[in-house]
N, C-alpha and C positions, 0 to 999 in steps of 0.2 A: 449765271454766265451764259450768254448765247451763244450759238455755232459761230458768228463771226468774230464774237469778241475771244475766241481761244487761239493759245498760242498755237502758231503754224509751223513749228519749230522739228525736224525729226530725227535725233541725233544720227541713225545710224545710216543717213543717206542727206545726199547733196539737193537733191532734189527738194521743192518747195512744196509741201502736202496741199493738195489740194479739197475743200471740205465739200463735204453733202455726198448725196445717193445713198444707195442700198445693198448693201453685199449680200450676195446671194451665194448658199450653199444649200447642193444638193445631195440626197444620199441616202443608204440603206439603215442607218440606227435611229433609235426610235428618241426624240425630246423630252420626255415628262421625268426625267430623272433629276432635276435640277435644288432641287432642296439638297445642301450643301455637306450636311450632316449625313446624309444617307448614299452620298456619291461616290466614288473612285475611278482613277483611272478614264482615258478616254473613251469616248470624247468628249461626256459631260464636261471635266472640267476645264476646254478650251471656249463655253460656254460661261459656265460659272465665271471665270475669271473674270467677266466685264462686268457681274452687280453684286460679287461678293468681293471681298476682301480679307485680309489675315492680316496677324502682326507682321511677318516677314513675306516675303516674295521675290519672285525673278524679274531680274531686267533683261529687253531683249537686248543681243546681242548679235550684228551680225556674223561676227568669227565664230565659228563653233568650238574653236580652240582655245578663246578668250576665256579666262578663269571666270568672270562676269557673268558668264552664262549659267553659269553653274551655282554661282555661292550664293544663298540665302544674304539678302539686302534688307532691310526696313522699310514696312508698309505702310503699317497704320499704328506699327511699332515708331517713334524716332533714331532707334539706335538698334542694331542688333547686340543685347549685351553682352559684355566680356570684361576681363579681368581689367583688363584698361580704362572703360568709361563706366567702373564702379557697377555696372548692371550684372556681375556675376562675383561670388562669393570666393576665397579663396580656397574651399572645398569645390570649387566647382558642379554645386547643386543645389544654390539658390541664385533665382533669376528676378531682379527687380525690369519690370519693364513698363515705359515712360509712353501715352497716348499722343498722336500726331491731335493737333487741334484742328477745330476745323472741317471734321472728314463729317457729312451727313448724313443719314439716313432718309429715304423719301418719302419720309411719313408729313401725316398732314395737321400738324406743322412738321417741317424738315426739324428734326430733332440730332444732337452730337453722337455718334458711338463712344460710348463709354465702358470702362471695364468691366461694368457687370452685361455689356453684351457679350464679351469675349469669354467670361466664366458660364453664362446661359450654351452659348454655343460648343465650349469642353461640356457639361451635363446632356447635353443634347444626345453628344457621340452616346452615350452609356444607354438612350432608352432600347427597351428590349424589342423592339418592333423591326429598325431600318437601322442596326450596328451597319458603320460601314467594313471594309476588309481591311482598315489599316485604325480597326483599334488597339491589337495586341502593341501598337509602337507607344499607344498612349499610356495604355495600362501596366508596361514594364519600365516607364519611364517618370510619368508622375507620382508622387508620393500618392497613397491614398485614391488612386485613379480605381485601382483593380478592386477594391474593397469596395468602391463608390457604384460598379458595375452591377456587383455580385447583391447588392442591396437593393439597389433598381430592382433588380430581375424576380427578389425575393416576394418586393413591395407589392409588383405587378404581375400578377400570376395568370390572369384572363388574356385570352390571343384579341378580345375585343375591346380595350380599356379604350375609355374617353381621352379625350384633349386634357379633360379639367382633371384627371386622375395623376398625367403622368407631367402637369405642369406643378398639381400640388406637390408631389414628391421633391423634382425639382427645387421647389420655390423654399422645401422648410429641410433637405440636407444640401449638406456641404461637400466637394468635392477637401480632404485633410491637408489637400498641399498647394491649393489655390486660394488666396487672398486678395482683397479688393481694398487697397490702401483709399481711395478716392476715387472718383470718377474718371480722374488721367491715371492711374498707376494703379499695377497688381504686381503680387511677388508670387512666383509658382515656383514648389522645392519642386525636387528629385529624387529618387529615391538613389542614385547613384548618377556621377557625373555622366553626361551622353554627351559626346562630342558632334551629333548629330540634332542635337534637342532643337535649333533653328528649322532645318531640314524638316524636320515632324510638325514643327509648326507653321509651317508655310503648307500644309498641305491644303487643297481646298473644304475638305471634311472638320477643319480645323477654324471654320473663318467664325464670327462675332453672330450672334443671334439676339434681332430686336425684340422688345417684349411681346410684341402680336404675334409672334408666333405660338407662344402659350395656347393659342385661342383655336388651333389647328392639329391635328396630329402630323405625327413628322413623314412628310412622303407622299402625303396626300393628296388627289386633287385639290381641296380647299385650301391646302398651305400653297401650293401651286400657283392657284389664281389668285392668292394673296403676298408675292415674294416681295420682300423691300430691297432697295440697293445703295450700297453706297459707293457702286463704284459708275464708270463714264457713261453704262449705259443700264437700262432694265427692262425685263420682261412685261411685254404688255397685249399679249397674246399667246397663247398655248394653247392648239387642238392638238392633247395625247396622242402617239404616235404618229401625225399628220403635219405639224407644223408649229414655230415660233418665232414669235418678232422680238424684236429689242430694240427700242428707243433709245434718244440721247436721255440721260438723268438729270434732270433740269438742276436739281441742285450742286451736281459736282462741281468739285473746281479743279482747275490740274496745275494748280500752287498747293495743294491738299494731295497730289498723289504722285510719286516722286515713278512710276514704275509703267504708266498706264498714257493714251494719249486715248484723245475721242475725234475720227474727224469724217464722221459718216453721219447720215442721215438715222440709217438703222439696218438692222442684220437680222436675215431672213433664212430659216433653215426649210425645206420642205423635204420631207422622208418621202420616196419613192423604191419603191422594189427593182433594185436596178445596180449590174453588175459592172466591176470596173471601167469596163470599156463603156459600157453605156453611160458612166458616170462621165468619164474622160470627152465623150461625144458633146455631151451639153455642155463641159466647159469652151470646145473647141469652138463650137457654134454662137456661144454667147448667151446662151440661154442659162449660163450659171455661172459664179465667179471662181468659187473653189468647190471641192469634194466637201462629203458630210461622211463622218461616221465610217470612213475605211479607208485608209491609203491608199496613193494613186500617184506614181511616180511621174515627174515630167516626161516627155516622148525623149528617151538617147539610143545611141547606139551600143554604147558598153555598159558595162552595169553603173550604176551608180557610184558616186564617191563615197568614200570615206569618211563621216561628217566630224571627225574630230577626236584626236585622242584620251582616251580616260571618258567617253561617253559610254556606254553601258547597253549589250544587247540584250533582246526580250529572248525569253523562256518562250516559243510561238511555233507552233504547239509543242504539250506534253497530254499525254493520259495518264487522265487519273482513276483509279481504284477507288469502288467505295467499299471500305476494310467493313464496314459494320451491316452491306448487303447480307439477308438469309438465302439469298437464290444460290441454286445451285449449293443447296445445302451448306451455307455457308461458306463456302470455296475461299470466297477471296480476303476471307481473315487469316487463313494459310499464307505464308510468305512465298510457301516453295512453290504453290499456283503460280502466284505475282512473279514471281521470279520466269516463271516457265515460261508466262504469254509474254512478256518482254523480249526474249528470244524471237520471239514469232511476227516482228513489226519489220515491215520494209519500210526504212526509214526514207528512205535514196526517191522511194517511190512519191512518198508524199512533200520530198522537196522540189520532185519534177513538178506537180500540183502546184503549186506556189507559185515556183520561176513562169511556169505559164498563164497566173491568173492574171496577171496585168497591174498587178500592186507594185512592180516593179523593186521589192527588199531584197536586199543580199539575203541567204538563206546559206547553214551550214548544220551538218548534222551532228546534234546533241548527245552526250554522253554524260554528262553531269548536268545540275541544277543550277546551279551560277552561270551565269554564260560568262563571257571574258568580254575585261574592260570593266566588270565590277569588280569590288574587294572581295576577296576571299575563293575567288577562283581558281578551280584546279582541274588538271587534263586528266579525266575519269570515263572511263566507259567501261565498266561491270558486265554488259550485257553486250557485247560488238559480234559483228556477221561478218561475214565476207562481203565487200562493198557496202554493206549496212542493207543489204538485202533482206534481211531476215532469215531462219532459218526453224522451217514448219517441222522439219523431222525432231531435233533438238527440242522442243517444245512440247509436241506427240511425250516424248518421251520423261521427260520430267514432269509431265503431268501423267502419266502413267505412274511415277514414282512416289508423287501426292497424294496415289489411289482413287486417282480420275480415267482411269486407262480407257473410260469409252466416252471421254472427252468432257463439253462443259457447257451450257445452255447460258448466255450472257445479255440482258439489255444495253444497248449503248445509246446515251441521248445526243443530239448534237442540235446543230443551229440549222434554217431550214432554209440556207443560203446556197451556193452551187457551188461554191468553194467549200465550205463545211460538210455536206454532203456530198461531194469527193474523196473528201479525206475522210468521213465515217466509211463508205464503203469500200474504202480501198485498207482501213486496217482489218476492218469487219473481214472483208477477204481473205488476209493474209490468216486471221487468226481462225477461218474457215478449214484452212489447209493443214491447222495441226488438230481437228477432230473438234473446235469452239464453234457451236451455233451462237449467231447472235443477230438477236433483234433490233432491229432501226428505229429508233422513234425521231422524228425531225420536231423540231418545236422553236417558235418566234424570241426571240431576245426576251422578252417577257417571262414566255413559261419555262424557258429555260432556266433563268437565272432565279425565279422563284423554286423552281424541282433542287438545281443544287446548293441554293441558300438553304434550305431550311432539314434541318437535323432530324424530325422527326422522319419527313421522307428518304431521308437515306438509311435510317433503322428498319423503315417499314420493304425495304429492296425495291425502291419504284426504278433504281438504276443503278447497272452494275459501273460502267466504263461511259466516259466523259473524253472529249478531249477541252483543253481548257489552256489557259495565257497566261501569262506571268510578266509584266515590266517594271524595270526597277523605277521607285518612289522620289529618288532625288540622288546626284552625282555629288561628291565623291564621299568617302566616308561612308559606305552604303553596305557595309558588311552583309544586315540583319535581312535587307528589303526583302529577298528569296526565301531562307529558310526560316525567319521567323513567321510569317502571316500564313504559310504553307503548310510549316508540319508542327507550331507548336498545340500542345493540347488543348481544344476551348469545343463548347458548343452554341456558340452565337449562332444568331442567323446572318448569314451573310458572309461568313466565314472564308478565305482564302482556304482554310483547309479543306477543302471540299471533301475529300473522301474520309474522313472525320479519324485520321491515322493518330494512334496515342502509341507515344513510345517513353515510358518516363527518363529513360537515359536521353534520347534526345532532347527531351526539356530541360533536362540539367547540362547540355553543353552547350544551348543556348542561353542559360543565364549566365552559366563560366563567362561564354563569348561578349553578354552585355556588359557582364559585372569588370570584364578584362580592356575596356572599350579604349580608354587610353593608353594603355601596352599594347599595340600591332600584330606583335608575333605571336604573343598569348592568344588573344581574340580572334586572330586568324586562323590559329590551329585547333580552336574551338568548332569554330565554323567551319571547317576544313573534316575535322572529324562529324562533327552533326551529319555534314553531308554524305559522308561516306557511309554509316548506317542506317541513314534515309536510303541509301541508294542499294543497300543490300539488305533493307526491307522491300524494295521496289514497290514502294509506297504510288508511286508516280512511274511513268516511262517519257525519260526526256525525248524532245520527237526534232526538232531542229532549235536554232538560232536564229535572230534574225536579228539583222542591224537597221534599222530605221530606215522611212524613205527620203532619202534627201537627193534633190529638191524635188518636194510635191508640187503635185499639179498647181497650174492657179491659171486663171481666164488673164486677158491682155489685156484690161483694163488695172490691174489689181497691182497696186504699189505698197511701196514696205514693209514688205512681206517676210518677218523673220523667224525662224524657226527655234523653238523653244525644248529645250534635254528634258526639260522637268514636265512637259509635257507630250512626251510620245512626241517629240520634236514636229508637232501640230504650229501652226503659224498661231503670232499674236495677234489676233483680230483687232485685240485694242491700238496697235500701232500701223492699221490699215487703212492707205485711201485709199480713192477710187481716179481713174485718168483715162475717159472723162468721167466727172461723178455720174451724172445723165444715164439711166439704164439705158442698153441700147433700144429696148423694145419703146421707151419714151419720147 
């Protein structure tokens, strides 16, 4: 189908889409993350979304209050199953689910996504290499997920294994609770009902993988310059760190995709080193359509709205502790350390930091791990100051009590942004003040997320304290998203528990909380307690709240433009024209 023969149809606006041009976003996070199995979280997956696909998915929706926003719909799935169109069992844990016809992949010839791409793609999540941080939702939910993991990991023991190593594996075990009835239809059990199991499935780490990726390791440049798509648009250019384009997909059709529109030419990300306002300049100017890679609120006068009931704030920042550092003569596998330097955060200070960086987010300061508006949230502050000040004498002194009385030598890594590097030296300071030296290392989105992904470096002490993010994975129903991927016990790489905290009580009131999923007030006060032990191991120090930036920037050209919950409420680029399409520099 060509650009003119597509429907010009946009439901959530009057206006007539107008087709062609180039969206342009610019911005500080880096593009090469896009292999879909190895992603999380923004901003990759406002990307991903335009050439991957899942069984389930969001529609845009311009009410943020509309339930529609929120509820997992059918993708590439045709039905999202339930007890009513026979797709779910009356144990509620087995899921029969039926292929959209039709959807292609751009291979040459355009070939169908079939179920055994969608089981290659579950195998995928398990290799040992690029775990994303939301497999623990797979591996406590699928039958046989965890066990499939743990066998990968066994199989492939070298940090350097081939493409053809970790495809053979693949290709001759079975994930025990996925099945491939035919080409349209697979049945995946459960190990226990999840009243969430859509939610997990619609994530983008979650989408179908064609057979040529076999031919790649997962994450790599060469899978990179080789991605297929089967959705409106695909990658047809990637300089790492520097830049990516995205073509129309010649083969889609958008009678094939009930969730997605295509009515641009193509979409251009270019990463520059450059801070909100600087980002905000080029949109004003015309030199860019939207921001890349960091929020940026439109110009108001008051703060921002509300974006909607029952949407869910981020965890933005917390530090974290790495429990299993030796510095500091092992200090921080001590609780009552942890405990002490929590005392010692001026929280109030690093919210001022924020309010002024031009990101424009309500910001509130954090005392528990759940922030509110998700499930299982409760009004917790273990560690509170006076104005959230902190307090260095208090601190001094329960680390005197630990047997640190002439204080504590600490690395902190952070991002080498000027907003992250504010907020390192301004905790760095505070925790100067109760006798804590600590050293700064600034480091690129890169070696960052490689130092705290990987377990053997946080055994070896390359870093004591992190500050690090947390947003929740999908609305409502969302008990797990914080404290499961956070503090249960795993040593993956890539791991949401960063500071690698095992606590086996907390792992057993996280299974209570899953195994309780459909009783409320059981599984709430699972996770309710989980949290509170997390919090007086002071595993983490929650550091603020922050509710989303609604409405983000966007250039004057840029029409229907709707903000998405399940994505860090990030615009859908696939329901974006351009007015006029015409760059302006054209």
């Amino acid at each position: 189908m060509t650009v003119s023969e597509r429907p010009q149809t946009a439901p959530w606006s009057g206006d007539r889409p107008r087709l062609g041009g180039t969206l342009r976003l610019h911005g500080p996070a880096p593009v090469h993350r896009l292999d879909p199995s190895a992603s999380h979280q923004a901003p990759a997956d406002q990307i991903i979304r335009l050439f991957a696909r899942q069984l389930f998915g969001y529609a845009p929706a311009p009410d943020l209050r509309d339930w529609r926003a929120i509820a997992p719909a059918p993708d590439l799935a045709t039905d999202v199953p339930s007890t009513y169109n026979t797709g779910m069992g009356a144990r509620h844990t087995n899921y029969v689910v039926h292929l959209r016809r039709g959807v292609l992949w751009d291979t040459a010839p355009a070939r169908e996504v079939t179920a055994h791409d969608v089981v290659r793609g579950l195998k995928r999540l398990a290799n040992p290499l690029t775990r994303p941080a939301a497999l623990p939702y797979f591996t406590s939910t699928i039958r046989g997920m965890a066990q499939y993991c743990e066998d990968y990991a066994a199989a492939v023991r070298r940090d350097d294994p081939t493409a053809e190593e970790l495809a053979a594996f693949q290709n001759s075990h079975d994930i025990p609770g996925v099945f491939v009835l035919d080409d349209e239809s697979l049945v995946i059990e459960l190990m226990r009902p999840a009243i969430d199991f859509a939610a997990i499935m619609a994530l983008p780490c979650a989408s179908p993988a064609p057979a040529e990726y076999d031919a790649f390791l997962p994450g790599s440049p060469e899978l990179h310059r080789n991605l297929r798509s089967n959705g409106p648009y695909r990658p047809v250019r990637l300089v790492p760190g520097r830049e990516l384009r995205l073509e129309p997909n010649p083969v889609w059709r958008q009678d094939t995709d009930p969730l997605r529109h295509r009515y641009l030419d193509g979409v251009e990300i270019t990463v520059e080193d450059a801070a909100p306002e600087q980002v905000a300049e080029r949109v004003a100017s015309g030199a860019a359509d939207l921001p890349w890679g960091g929020p940026v609120a439109e110009p108001h006068d008051a703060e921002p709205a509300d974006p909607g009931d029952g949407l869910g704030l981020s965890l933005d920042p917390y530090l974290v502790f790495n429990v299993q550092s030796p510095g500091a003569g092992g200090a921080l596998a001590d609780a009552r350390v942890r405990r002490a330097l929590s005392y010692a955060i001026d929280k109030a200070a690093i919210a001022d930091l924020y309010r002024r960086s031009g990101r424009g987010a309500l910001v509130r300061i954090a005392g528990s791990v759940v922030p509110p508006g998700n499930d299982a949230h409760q009004e917790l502050d273990l560690y509170a100051t006076p104005g959230s000040r902190g307090d260095a004498q208090k601190c001094r002194a329960l680390l005197a009590e630990a047997g640190h009385e002439n204080g504590l030598a600490l690395t902190a890594v952070h991002l080498d942004t000027a907003l992250d590097t504010a907020v390192a030296r301004s905790y760095a300071a505070d925790l100067e003040k109760a006798g804590v030296t600590v050293r700064l290392v600034a480091l690129d989105h890169d070696a960052r997320d490689a130092l705290l992904g990987d377990p053997r470096r946080a055994a070896a002490g390359e870093w004591d304290v992190a500050a690090s993010s947390w947003s929740p994975d999908w609305h409502p129903s969302n008990g797990r998203v914080f404290l499961q991927p956070m503090f249960q016990s795993g040593d993956s790489r890539n791991s949401a528990n960063r500071g690698r905290y095992r606590r086996p009580e907390v792992d057993r009131l996280i299974e209570r909380a899953l195994g309780t999923i459909e009783e409320p007030a059981r599984s709430t006060a699972a996770w309710n307690l989980a949290e509170r032990t997390v919090l007086e191991d002071a595993a983490v120090v929650p550091v603020l709240f922050q509710r989303p930036v609604v409405p983000r920037l966007r250039g004057q050209r840029v029409r229907g433009a709707v903000p998405m919950p399940a994505f860090g409420h990030s615009y859908d680029l696939a329901g974006i024209w351009l007015d006029p399409p015409d760059d302006p520099a054209g």
